[in-house]
Structures are given as C-alpha cells and as structure tokens.
Residue, then its C-alpha position, 0 to 999 in steps of 0.5 A: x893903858x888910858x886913851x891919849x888926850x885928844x887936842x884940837x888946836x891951831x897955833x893961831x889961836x891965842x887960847x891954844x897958845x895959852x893951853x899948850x904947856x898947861x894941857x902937858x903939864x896935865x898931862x905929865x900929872x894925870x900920865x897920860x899922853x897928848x895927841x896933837x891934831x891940828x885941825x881945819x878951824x875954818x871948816x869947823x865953823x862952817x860946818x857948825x855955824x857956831x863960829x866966825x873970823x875974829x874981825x866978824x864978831x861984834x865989837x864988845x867981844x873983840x874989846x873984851x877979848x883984849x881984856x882976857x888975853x893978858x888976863x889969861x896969860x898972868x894966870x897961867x904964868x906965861x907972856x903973851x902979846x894980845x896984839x901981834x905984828x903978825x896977826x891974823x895969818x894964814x894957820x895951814x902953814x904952820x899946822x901943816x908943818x907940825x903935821x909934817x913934823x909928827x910923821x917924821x917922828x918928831x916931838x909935837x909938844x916942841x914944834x907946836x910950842x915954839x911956832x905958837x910963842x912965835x906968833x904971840x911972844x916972838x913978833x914972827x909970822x907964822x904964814x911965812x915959810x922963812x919964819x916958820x922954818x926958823x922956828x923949825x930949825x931952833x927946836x932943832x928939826x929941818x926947817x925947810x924940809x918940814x915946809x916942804x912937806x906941809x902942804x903934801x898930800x899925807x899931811x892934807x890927808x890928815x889935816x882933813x881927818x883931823x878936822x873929821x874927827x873933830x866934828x865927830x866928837x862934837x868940837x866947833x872951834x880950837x881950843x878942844x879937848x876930848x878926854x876918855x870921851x867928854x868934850x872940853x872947849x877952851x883952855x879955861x877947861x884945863x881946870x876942870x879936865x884936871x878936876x875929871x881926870x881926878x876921879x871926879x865922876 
C-alpha cells in the first residue's frame, strides 16, 4: 500500500486553506490517504531562517500577497476573505485541537476545514476557545472537550514531533507536502503532485 501523503500545515495560513480540499480531492484520485501534521510554523522559521511574520516581510510582498489570495481562491473555486477580522491569531490553539481530534479518532480532513474557513470565509477567531469550539461542535465533535485537550501533553508531544519531522524532510514553512518522499512547498504545488503521482518520473 502507498505511503499517506504527508501535510504539514497551520490553519492560520491562508495557503493551507487554500490546499485543504484540493490536497483531498488529490488525494480521493490518486487513492491515497492524507496525514495530517500540524506543525510549529514558528519553529520552523527559526530553525531554518527561510521564514518570517508576514508584518516583517517587506511591503511589495505584503501588496502582492493581497493580489494572489483572491486570485488563488478563484482559481481553486473556493471564497476566501484576504483580509480577516481576526488575523494574524494565535495557530496552537486550533493545530492543537485538530491534534487533539485526531487521537480521539476523529476525521481530521473535517476539523481542519471548518477551523481553516473559519478564519478565512467565517469572521471566527481561531485563537479564541469559545470560536474554536463552536467550530467543533458544528463538525459534530465535542467542542469544549477538544479545547480542553489541546494544550495536553500528548498533543504538545506531537506538535513538536511533527515539527521534527517536518524539518527532517526538508520543510520550512506551511503549506508542505512530502509524497513518496519528494518535497512540495505550496499549494501552488497540487498541480504538480498531481502531475507526480501520475507517473510522471
């Protein structure tokens, strides 16, 4: 059986918004499975020093970043909202509950999406336990209790080796994607992982 594809992500992240139904449709294609690994983005820069706070990178990309989202978001048939009410926020709340959600043997394909539309369609506050329990509770999960378990020492635990292994397969910042090994960046790489999985050698 093929290796899941690996996604390393942060719902805070507008492009791993942008990937999450895309990367399962992929996925549903090519039958393969997805393994869904919040990581520790700000660890990720530091260690690699190949990324910073989007309010630390000079203004032409700040501009053009507002350029690509809506862009992006026709493209891949999905709304989005570049400018958020509740941006930036705190991501260890809600990677922590997907983390939390996933070893109660819930969906993570269904948490994830709903807490990442909830920043960027929703007008929800994904660092706020009230707004993230809701979104919990609306996939039909146990909100409070999936809060209440985010910041436990199993979900830390792998928080950080998901952050671990991400580093060990070459990735610096979120959206990643590692398939049978290679390493993609970006949700403008689904094309291409698509293209590989296809048997393109």
């Amino acid at each position: 059986m093929s290796d899941p594809i690996k996604f390393y992500y942060a719902c805070i992240s507008p492009w791993s918004y942008m990937a999450v139904d895309a990367l399962k449709a992929l996925a549903d294609k090519h039958g393969r499975e997805i393994a869904y690994k919040p990581t520790h983005v700000g660890r990720q820069w530091q260690t690699t020093s190949a990324g910073r706070p989007l309010g630390d990178r000079p203004e032409v990309l700040q501009a053009y970043r507002l350029v690509e989202l809506p862009r992006w978001a026709e493209w891949r048939g999905i709304p989005v909202n570049s400018k958020p009410k509740h941006f930036p926020a705190p991501f260890l709340l809600s990677s922590g509950v997907i983390i939390a959600a996933g070893q109660a043997g819930a969906d993570m394909y269904g948490i994830t999406r709903a807490l990442a539309r909830g920043c960027w369609v929703d007008e929800k506050n994904i660092g706020d336990p009230d707004d993230v329990a809701a979104i919990a509770d609306s996939v039909g999960l146990d909100g409070a209790a999936l809060v209440a378990a985010a910041e436990s020492d199993a979900v830390t635990a792998e928080l950080e080796a998901n952050t671990d292994e991400s580093l060990a397969d070459g990735a610096w910042s979120v959206p990643s994607f590692v398939v049978d090994g290679e390493l993609f960046f970006g949700q403008d790489r689904l094309e291409m992982m698509d293209w590989r999985l296809s048997g393109t050698k």
